[in-house]
N, C-alpha and C positions, 0 to 999 in steps of 0.2 A: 472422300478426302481428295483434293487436287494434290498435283503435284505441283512445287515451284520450278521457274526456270532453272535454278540454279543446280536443281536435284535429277533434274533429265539431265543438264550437261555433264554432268559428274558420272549418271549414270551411260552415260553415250563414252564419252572417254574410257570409260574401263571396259566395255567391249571393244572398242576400238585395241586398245594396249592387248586384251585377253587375246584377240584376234591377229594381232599383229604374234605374238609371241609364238601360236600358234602354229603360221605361216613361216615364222624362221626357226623354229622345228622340226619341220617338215621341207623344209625348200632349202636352208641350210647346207643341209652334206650335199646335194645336186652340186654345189659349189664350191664346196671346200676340195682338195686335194692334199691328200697325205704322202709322203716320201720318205723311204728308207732304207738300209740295205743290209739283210744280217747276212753272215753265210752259217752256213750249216754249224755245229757245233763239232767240236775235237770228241772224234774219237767214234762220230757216227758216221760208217766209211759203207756199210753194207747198205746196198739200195733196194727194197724189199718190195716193192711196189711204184709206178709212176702214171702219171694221166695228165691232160692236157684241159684247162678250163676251158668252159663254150658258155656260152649267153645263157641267162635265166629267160625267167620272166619275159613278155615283151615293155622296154623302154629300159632292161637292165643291162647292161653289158661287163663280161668278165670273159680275159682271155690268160693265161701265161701255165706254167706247170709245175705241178706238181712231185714232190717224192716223199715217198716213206722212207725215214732211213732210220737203220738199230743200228747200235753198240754194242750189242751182242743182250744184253736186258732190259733195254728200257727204248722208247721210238720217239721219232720226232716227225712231223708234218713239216718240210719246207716247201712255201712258194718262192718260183724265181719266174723272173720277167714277167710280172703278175701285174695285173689293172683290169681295178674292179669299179663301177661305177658307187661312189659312197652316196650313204642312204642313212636314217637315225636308226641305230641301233642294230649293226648287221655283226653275225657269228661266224665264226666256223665250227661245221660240224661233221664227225665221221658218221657215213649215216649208211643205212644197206642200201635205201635206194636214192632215187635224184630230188627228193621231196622228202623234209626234215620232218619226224614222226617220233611217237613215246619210244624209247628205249636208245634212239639216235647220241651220240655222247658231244654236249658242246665242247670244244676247245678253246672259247675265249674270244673275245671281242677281232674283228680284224685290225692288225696294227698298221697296217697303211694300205691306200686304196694303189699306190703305184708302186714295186720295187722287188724286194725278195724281205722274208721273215720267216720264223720258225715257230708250230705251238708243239708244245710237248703233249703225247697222248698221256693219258693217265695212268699213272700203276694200277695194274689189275683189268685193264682194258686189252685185250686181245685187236688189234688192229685188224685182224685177217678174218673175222666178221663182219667187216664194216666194207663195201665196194663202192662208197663213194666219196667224197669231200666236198661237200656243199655251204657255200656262203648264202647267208641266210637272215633275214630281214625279222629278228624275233618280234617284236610291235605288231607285225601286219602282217606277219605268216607269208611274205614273198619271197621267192627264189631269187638271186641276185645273179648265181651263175654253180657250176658244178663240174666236176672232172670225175670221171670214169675211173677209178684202178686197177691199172694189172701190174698183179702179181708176179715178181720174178719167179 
């Protein structure tokens, strides 16, 4: 059975579109930049740990720092003077080491690739397991960038 002209270009068009869609998936956040500015939340004054973001991956880049800070029960994760290179689909996660692994705890999408923000850790999550804070490419398993913690 031939095909018509008509049914190759329809069929060439929707690879094209599939392809294209593809590409601004993927090449998109290269481009985008996010901005914002939280500060730390009332009442979280205790600084329980701090570290400094460094480079993932090669072609990633992440630098600004990190703190753990409690209110005496509950913690929060802020970055400040943070920029992270955006990518589709990047986390933050507490993790034991610098490469995000089963038992690692996500903290939720990152909310901007330039500025300061805060993720709260979970109830029931002991922070002081966790020695690392890694942004994390969930899609493609890439390291984006990672900060060391020490513990006050």
């Amino acid at each position: 059975m031939r095909l018509g002209r008509r049914t190759k270009l329809i069929g060439a068009a929707a690879v094209v579109v599939l392809v294209a869609a593809l590409a601004w998936y993927l090449a998109s956040p290269l481009f985008i930049v996010t901005r914002g500015h939280e500060t730390p939340p009332t009442g979280f004054s205790t600084i329980v740990a701090t570290g400094s973001f460094v480079d993932g991956e090669p072609g990633h880049h992440a630098e600004g720092q990190v703190s753990l800070l409690s209110d005496g029960t509950s913690y929060v994760i802020h970055f400040a003077n943070f920029s992270v290179t955006n990518g589709p689909d990047i986390d933050v996660f507490l993790a034991k080491g610098p490469r995000v692994v089963t038992g690692d705890v996500n903290l939720g999408s990152v909310k901007v690739t330039e500025g300061s923000s805060n993720y709260e850790v979970p109830v029931g999550v002991n922070p002081r397991e966790f020695a690392y804070v890694v942004i994390w490419c969930v899609p493609f398993s890439v390291q984006f960038g990672y900060a060391a913690l020490s513990f006050a």
